[in-house]
N, C-alpha and C positions, 0 to 999 in steps of 0.2 A: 975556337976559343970559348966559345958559348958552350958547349958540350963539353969542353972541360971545366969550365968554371960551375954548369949545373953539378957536375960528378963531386967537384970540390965539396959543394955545399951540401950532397945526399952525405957524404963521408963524415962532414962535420955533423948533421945529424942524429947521423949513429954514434960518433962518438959522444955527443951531448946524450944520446937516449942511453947509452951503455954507463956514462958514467951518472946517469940520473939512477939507475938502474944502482949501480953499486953502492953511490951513498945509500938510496933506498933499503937497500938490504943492510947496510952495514952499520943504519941509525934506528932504523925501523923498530926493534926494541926499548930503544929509548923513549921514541916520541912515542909508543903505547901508553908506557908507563907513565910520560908527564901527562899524556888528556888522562887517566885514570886516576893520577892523583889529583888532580885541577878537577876533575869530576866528584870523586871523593871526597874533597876539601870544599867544595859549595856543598855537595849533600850535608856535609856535618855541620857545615854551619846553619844550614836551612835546618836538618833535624834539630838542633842544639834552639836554635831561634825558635822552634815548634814548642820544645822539652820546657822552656825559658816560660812562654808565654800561656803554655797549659797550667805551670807550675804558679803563676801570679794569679789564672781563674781560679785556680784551684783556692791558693789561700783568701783568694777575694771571696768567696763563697762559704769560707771558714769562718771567716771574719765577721760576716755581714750576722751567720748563726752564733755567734758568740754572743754579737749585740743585741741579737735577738732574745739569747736567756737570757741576761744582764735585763731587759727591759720587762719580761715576764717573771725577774728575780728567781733565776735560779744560777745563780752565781755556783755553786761547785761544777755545774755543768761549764758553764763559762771561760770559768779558772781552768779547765784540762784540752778546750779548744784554743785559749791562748796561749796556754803552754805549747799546744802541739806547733803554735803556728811561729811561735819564737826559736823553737829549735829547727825551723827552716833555713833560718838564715837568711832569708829574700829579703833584701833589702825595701824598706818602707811597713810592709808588712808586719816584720820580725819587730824594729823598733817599736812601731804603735800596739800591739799587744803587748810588747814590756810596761808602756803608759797606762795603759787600761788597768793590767792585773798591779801597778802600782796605787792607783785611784781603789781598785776594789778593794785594798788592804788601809788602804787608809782611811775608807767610808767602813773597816770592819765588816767585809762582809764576807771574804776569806782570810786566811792565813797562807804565810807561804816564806819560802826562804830565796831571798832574793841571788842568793850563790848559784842555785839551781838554775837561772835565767842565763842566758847567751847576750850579751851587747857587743854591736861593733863599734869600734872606736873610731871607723872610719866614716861613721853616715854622722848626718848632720843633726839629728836627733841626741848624740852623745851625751854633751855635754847635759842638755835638761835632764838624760833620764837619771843620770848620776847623784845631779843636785833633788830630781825626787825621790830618788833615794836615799839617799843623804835625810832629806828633808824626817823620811818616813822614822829611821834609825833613831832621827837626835828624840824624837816621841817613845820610841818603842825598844832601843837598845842601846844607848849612847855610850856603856861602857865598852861596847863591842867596835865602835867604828876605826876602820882601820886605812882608810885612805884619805885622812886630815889632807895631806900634803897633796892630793888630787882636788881637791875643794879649794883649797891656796890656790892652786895655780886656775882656774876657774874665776877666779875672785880676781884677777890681775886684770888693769888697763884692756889689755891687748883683747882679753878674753869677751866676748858676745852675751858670755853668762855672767859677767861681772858685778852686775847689782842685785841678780837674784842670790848670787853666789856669799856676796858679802852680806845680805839680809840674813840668810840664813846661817853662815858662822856667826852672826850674832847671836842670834838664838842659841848655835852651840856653845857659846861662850857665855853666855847667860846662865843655861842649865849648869855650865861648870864653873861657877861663881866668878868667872873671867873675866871683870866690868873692864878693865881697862883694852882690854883685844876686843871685846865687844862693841866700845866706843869705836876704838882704828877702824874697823868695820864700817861701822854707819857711819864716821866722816867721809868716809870713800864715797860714799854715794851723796851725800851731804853737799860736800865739796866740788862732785864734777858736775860742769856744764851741761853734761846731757844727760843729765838723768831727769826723769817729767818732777813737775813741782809734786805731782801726788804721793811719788815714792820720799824724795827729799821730805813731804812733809809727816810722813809714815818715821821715817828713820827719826827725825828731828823727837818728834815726842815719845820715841825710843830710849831718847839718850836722856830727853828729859826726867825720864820714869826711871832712867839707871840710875840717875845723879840722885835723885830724890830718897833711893833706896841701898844706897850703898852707904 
């Protein structure tokens, strides 16, 4: 019994090694392909995570030279490294050289047309860079502004820009002899609870300087 029961067990052997043998062969294509792509697919994300983090030295090193001519005032040199570093799109980067070359146009020390700039609308920068721009336009082109209804909705409750948003539609409503939008304006900030006493007291003799001259 013993002797047949080893023979049983060499038989079941072979056939475990013969049918290990045949999936083998018969998947063995497949599972190449999945470690070559699971291999393929870390490389790229490792290369891509490389490409990612050369690409923020890179604008970090742009950046740092931009500030550098801006402090040794050579602002045209400035203005073409923050442009270059806005049409990167890198997020952090890309925003805060749109702030800068808005600051250098507002201290007059370039020109430049704000269309030409890239903004995303998804970084958290948005909203300010808009209302500085806005801000630059109501100074320097106010016939030209064309995204009022972008400023509106800035200026609303909900919005984080709300009080810088509504200072400055007063102003733009000032410019365009608009006292009474311009009021609505500065009550908004007037009116809400969280706005600091300094601002409320900014708006307030705002409105008092309206009333006195309307």
């Amino acid at each position: 019994m013993s002797e047949d029961h080893n023979l049983i067990k060499e038989i079941e052997e072979e056939v475990k090694q013969d049918e290990y043998k045949n999936l083998w062969n018969k998947y063995k294509i497949y599972i190449f392909i999945s470690v070559i792509f699971i291999l393929f697919t870390v490389g790229s994300l490792n290369f891509f995570k490389y490409k990612k983090e050369q690409l923020a030295e890179k604008q970090s090193e742009l950046f740092f030279q931009a500030t550098q001519f801006i402090e040794d005032e050579e602002y045209s040199k400035a203005k073409e490294i923050l442009k270059e570093i806005n049409k990167s799109k890198n997020n952090g980067y890309s925003e805060l050289s749109f702030l800068y070359l808005i600051d250098l146009v507002e201290k007059k020390k370039i020109n430049l047309d704000f269309d030409d700039l890239e903004v995303n609308k998804n970084s958290i920068f948005y909203g300010l860079i808009i209302l500085q721009k806005f801000n630059n336009e109501i100074n320097s082109n106010i016939e030209n502004i064309n995204n009022l209804n972008e400023i509106k909705d800035l200026a609303k409750p909900s919005s984080d820009w709300s009080y810088l948003a509504n200072e400055l539609l007063s102003s733009y409503y000032i410019k365009k002899n608009d006292f009474e939008k311009a009021i609505q304006s500065l009550s908004f900030i007037i009116d809400s609870e969280d706005s600091s006493e300094y601002i409320k007291e900014r708006a307030k003799t705002l409105v008092e300087m309206i009333k006195k001259n309307k």
